[in-house]
C-alpha positions as CSV (number, residue, x, y, z in Angstrom):
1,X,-31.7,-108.2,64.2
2,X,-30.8,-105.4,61.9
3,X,-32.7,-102.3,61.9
4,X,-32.4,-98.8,60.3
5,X,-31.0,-96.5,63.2
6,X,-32.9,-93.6,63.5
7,X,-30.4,-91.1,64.3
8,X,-28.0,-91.9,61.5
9,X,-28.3,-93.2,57.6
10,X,-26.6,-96.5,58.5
11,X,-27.6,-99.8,59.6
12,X,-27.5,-101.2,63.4
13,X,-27.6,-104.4,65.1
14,X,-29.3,-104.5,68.2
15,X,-27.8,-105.4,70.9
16,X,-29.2,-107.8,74.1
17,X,-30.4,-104.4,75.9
18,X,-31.8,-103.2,72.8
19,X,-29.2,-100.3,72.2
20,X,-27.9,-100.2,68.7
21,X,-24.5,-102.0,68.3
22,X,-22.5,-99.6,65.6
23,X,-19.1,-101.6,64.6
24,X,-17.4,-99.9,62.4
25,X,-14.1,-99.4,61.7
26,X,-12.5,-96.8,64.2
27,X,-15.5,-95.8,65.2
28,X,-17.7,-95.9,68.4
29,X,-18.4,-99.2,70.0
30,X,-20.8,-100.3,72.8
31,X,-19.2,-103.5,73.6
32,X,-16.5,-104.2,75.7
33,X,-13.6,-105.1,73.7
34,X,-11.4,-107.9,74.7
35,X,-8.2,-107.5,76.4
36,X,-5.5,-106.3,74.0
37,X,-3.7,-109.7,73.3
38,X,-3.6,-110.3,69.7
39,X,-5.4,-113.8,70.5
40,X,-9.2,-114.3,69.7
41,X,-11.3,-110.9,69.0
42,X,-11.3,-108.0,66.8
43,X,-10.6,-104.6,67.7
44,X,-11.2,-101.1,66.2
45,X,-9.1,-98.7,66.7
46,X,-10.9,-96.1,69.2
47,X,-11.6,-98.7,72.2
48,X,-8.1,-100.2,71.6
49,X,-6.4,-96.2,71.7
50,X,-8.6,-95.9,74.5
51,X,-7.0,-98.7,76.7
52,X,-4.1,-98.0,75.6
53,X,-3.6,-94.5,76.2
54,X,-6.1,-94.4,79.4
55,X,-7.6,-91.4,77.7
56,X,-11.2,-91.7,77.7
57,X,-12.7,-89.9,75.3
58,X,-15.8,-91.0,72.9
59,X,-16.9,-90.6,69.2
60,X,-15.4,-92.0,66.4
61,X,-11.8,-91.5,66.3
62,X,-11.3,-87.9,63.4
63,X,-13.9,-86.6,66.4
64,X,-11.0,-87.1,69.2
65,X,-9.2,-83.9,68.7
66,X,-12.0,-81.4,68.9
67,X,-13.1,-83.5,72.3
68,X,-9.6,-83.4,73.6
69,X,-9.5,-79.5,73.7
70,X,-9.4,-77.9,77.0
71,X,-9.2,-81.5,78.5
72,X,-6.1,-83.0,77.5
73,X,-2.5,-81.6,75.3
74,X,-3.1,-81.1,71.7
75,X,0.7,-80.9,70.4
76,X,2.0,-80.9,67.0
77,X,5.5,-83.4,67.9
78,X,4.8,-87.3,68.6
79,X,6.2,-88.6,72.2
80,X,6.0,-92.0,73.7
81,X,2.0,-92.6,74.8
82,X,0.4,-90.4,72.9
83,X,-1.9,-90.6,70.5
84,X,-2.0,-90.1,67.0
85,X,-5.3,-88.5,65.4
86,X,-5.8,-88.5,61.7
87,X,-8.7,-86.7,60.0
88,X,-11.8,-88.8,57.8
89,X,-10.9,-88.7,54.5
90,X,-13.1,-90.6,51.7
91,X,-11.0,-93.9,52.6
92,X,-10.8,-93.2,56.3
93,X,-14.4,-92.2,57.1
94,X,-14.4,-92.2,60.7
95,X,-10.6,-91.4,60.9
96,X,-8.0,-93.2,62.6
97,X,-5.9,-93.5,66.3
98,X,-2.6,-94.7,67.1
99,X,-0.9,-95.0,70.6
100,X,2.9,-93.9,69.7
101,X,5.4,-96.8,70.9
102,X,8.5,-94.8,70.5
103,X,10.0,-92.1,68.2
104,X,12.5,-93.0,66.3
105,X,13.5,-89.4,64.7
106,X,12.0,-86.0,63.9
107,X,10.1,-87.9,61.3
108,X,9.5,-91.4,61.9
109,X,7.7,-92.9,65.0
110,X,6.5,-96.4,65.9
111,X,2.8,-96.9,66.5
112,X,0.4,-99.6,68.5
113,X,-3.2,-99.8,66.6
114,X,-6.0,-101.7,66.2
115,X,-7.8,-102.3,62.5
116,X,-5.7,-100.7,60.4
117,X,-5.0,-104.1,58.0
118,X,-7.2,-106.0,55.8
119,X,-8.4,-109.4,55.0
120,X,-7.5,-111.6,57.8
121,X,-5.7,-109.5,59.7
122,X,-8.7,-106.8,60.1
123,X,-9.5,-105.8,63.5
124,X,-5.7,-107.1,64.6
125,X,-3.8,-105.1,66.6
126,X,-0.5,-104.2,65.1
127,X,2.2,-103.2,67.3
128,X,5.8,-101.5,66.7
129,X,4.6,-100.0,63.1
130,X,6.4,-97.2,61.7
131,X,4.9,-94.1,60.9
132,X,6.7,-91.1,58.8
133,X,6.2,-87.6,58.9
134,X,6.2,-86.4,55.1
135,X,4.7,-83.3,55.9
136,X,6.2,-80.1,53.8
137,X,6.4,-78.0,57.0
138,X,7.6,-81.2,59.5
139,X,4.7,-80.6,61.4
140,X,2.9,-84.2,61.4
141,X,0.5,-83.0,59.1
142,X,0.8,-85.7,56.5
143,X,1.6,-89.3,57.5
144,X,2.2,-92.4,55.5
145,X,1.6,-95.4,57.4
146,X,3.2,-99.0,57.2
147,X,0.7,-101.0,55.6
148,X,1.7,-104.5,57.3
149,X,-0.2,-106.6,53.9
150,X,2.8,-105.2,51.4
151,X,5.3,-105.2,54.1
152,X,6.1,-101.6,53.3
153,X,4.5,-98.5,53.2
154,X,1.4,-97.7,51.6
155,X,0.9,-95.1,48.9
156,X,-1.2,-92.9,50.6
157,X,-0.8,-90.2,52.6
158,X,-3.1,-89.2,55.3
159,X,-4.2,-85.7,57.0
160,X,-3.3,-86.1,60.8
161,X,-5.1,-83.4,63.3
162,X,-1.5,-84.2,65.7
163,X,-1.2,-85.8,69.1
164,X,-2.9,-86.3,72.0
165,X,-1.4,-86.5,75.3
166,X,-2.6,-87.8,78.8
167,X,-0.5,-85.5,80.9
């Protein structure tokens, strides 16, 4: 049954204990998600980073970096199991996360993530996907992200907070 939520704007789907069920893209989800296969299922991108990462922080996924502050390393260069946080933008409302795969260079990384396509491949996880750095100060400010649809990279180019590390 849908419902408006009452602490938000937004619709919510109650769930079988009667908590609201919010699914949105890279945001916050009550559900368990299913194991990280590919197969049946769809993934956002915060329970999939999650997993992936074994850092367990909440909110949607722009909200990461301020909850990661005193807990876990905020660091400005990408290494292997760490995980990318880009700001909310107008088309990234709740942000994004990536789990970094490997770095290739001081400006190009591989990423694991969960949601980041469209159409039929929405809420797939997408492994291996390069990532560059086209910040002016090669800091990993400013990302453009392979957009797996085109086969190439997007136009776009997206605000990143940095990394967060585990350890």
């Amino acid at each position: 049954m849908l419902e408006r939520w009452r602490g938000g704007t937004g619709w919510a789907r109650r769930g079988v204990l009667g908590l609201p069920l919010l699914l949105a893209a890279c945001g916050t989800s009550r559900r368990t998600p299913p194991a990280p296969t590919g197969a049946a299922g769809e993934w956002s991108c915060v329970p999939y980073a999650r997993q992936r990462s074994g850092i367990p922080l909440r909110g949607d996924a722009w909200e990461w970096w301020e909850a990661a502050s005193g807990q876990y390393r905020r660091e400005r260069r990408p290494r292997p199991g760490s995980v990318l946080v880009l700001m909310r933008t107008s088309r990234l409302p709740r942000g994004h996360l990536s789990v970094v795969s490997r770095v290739i260079s001081a400006r190009e990384i591989r990423v694991d993530h969960a949601n980041w396509a469209s159409g039929r491949a929405k809420g797939r996880v997408a492994t291996d996907q390069p990532v560059l750095d086209v910040s002016p100060g090669n800091d990993w400010s400013l990302v453009r992200i392979w957009y797996p649809r085109v086969n190439d990279f997007g136009a776009s180019r997206y605000p990143a907070y940095g990394f967060i590390a585990a350890t």
